[in-house]
C-alpha distance (Angstrom), angle and dihedral (degrees) to the residues before:
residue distance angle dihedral
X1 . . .
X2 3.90 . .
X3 3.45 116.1 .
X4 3.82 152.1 137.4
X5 3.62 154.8 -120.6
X6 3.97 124.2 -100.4
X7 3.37 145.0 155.5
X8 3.74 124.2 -127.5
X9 3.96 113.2 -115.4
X10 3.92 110.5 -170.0
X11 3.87 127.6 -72.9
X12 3.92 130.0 -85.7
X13 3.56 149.4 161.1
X14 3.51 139.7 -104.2
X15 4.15 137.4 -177.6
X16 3.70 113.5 -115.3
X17 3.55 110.3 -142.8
X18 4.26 91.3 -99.3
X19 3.75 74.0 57.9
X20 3.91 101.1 -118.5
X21 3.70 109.8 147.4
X22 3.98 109.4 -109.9
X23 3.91 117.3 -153.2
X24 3.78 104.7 -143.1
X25 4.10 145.1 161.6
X26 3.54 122.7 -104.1
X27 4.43 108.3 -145.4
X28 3.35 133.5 -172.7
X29 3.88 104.7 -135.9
X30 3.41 123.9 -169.3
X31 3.16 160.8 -79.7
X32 3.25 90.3 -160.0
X33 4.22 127.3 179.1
X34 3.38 132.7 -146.8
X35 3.51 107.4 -115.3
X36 3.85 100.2 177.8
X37 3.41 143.2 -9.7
X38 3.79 127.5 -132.7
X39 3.26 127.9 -164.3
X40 3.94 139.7 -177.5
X41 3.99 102.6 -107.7
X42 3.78 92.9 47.4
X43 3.76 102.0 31.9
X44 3.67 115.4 24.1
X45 4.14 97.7 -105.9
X46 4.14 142.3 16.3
X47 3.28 119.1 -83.2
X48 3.95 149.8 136.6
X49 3.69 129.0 -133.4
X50 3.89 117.1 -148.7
X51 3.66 129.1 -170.5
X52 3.78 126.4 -148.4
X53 4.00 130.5 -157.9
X54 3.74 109.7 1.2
X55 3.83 119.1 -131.8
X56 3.34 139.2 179.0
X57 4.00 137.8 -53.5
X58 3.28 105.7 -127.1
X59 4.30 91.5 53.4
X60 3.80 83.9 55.9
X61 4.05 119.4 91.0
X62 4.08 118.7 -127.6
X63 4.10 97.2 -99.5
X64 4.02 93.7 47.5
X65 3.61 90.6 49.6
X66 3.67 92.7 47.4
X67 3.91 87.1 46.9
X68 4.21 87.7 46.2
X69 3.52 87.8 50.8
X70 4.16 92.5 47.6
X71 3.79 92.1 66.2
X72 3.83 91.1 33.1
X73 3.75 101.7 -120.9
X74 4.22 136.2 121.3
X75 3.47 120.8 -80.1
X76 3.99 104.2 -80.7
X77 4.20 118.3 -147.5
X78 4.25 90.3 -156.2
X79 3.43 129.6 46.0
X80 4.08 135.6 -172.2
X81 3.34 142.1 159.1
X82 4.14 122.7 -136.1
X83 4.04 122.3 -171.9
X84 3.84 123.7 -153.6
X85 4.19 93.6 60.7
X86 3.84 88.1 112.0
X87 4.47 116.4 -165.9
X88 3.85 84.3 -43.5
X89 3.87 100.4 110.4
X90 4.04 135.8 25.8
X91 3.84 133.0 -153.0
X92 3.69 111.6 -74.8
X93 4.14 94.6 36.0
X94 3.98 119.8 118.4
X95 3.74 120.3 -125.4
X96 4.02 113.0 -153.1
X97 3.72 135.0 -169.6
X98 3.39 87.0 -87.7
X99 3.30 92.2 96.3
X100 3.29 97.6 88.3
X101 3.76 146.7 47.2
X102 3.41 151.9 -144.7
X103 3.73 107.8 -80.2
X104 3.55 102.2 11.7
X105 4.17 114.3 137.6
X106 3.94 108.2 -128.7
X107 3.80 126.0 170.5
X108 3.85 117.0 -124.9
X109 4.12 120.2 -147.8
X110 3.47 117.5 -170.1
X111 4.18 138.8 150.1
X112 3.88 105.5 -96.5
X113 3.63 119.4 -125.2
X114 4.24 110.4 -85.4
X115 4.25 115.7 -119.1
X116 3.46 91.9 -178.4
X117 4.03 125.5 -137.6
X118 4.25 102.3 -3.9
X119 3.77 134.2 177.7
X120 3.30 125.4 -117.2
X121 3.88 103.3 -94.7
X122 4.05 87.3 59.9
X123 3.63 102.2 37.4
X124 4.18 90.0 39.1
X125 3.42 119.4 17.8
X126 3.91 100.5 -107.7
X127 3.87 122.9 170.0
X128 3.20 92.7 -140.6
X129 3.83 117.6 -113.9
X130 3.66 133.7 -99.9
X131 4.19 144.2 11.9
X132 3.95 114.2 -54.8
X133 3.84 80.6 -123.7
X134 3.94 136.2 57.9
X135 3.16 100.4 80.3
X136 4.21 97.7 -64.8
X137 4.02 95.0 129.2
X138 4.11 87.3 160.9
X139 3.67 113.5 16.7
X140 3.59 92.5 75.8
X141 4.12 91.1 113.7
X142 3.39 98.0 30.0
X143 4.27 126.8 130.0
X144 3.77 100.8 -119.9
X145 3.51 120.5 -151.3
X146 4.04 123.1 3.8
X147 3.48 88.4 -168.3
X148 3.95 147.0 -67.8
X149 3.29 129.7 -50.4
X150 3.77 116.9 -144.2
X151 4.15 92.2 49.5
X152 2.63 122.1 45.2
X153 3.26 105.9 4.2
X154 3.58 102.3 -156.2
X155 3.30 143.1 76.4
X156 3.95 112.3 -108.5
X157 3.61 118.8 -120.0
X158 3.73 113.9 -102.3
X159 3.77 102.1 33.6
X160 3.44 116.0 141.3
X161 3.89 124.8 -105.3
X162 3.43 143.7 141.1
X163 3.79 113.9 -63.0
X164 3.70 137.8 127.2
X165 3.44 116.4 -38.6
X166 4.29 126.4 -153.0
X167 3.71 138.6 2.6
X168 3.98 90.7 97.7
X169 3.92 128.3 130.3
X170 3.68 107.6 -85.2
X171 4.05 121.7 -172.4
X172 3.63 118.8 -172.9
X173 3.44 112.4 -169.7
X174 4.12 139.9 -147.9
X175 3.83 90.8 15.5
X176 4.05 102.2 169.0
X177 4.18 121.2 -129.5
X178 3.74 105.8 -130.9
X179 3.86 91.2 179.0
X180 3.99 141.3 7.0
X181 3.73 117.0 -165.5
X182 4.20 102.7 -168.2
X183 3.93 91.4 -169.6
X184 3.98 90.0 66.7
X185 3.47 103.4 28.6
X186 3.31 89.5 -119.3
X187 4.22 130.4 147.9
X188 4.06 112.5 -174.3
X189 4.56 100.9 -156.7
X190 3.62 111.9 -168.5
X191 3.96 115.4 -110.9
X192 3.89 125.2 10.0
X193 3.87 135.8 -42.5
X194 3.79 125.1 -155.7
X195 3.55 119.7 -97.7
X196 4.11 143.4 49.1
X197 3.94 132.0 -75.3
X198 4.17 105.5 -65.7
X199 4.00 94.2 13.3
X200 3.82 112.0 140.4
X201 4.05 111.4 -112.9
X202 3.85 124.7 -173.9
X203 4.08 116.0 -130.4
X204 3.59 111.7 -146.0
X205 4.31 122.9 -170.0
């Protein structure tokens, strides 16, 4: 679906016009440039590539500049590609804001915020297992058993222990615009997206 590139501002809230207070994200969408365009006889499917934030020459390797210079735009720091844009726009061209609107439903992907190495009634949801008494004076939050020992001696793959926790790809999806404000660049989506203060989020129609 056609989309763009944004970068997540902070969180607010807004009255809806029954006036219940709405908790929602503020973004920082666009503009975005078309860096190339792919198509199905040359490429193997449709699809647009948009750039996001230009920066400067020198932080840009040889090919990407040469590929920068091919559609005849800045050097960008993010790239992604969106499907679902059709013949409608060309390398070069400058995709606002614009397009979208108040109460559209777009999905949101971003990188979740890391919490490092986490136990399993954080990263989980355990209970924890066990009395408070008999003796267990720390294995209150521990996992339990992995699995038994005689057969089939192993644990299976995809049980669920302790391990690093965070900084995955996240997509929430049908998130509703209440607002879009064109002379900021700025879409306000009801409810939360994944990922921290200035973390780079793709907006998806």
């Amino acid at each position: 679906m056609p989309g763009l590139l944004g970068k997540k501002i902070g969180m607010t809230s807004v009255f809806s016009a029954d006036g219940k207070n709405v908790p929602c994200t503020v973004i920082e969408v666009g503009p975005c440039v078309v860096t190339q365009v792919k198509t199905a006889d040359k490429d193997g499917y449709d699809a647009v590539q948009l750039g996001f934030i230009e920066k400067k020459e020198k932080h840009t390797t040889a090919p990407m500049a040469g590929h920068f210079k091919k559609a005849g735009v800045a050097p960008q720091r993010h790239l992604a590609e969106f499907k679902g844009f059709g013949n409608e726009v060309k390398a070069g061209e400058t995709i606002t804001v614009d397009l979208f609107s108040e109460g559209d439903f777009v999905d949101i992907q971003g990188t979740s915020k890391g919490k490092g190495f986490q136990g399993v009634v954080k990263r989980h949801g355990f209970g924890g297992v066990g009395q408070s008494t008999h003796g267990q004076h720390n294995r209150l939050r521990a996992p339990g058993s992995v699995g038994a020992c005689s057969y089939p001696a192993k644990v299976f793959k995809g049980m669920r222990m302790a391990g690093q926790m965070g900084n995955q790809k996240v997509t929430i999806q049908n998130l509703q615009v209440i607002r879009v404000m064109p002379e900021h660049n700025v879409l306000i989506i009801k409810g939360s997206i994944p990922g921290s203060k200035g973390s780079i989020v793709l907006i998806e129609k």
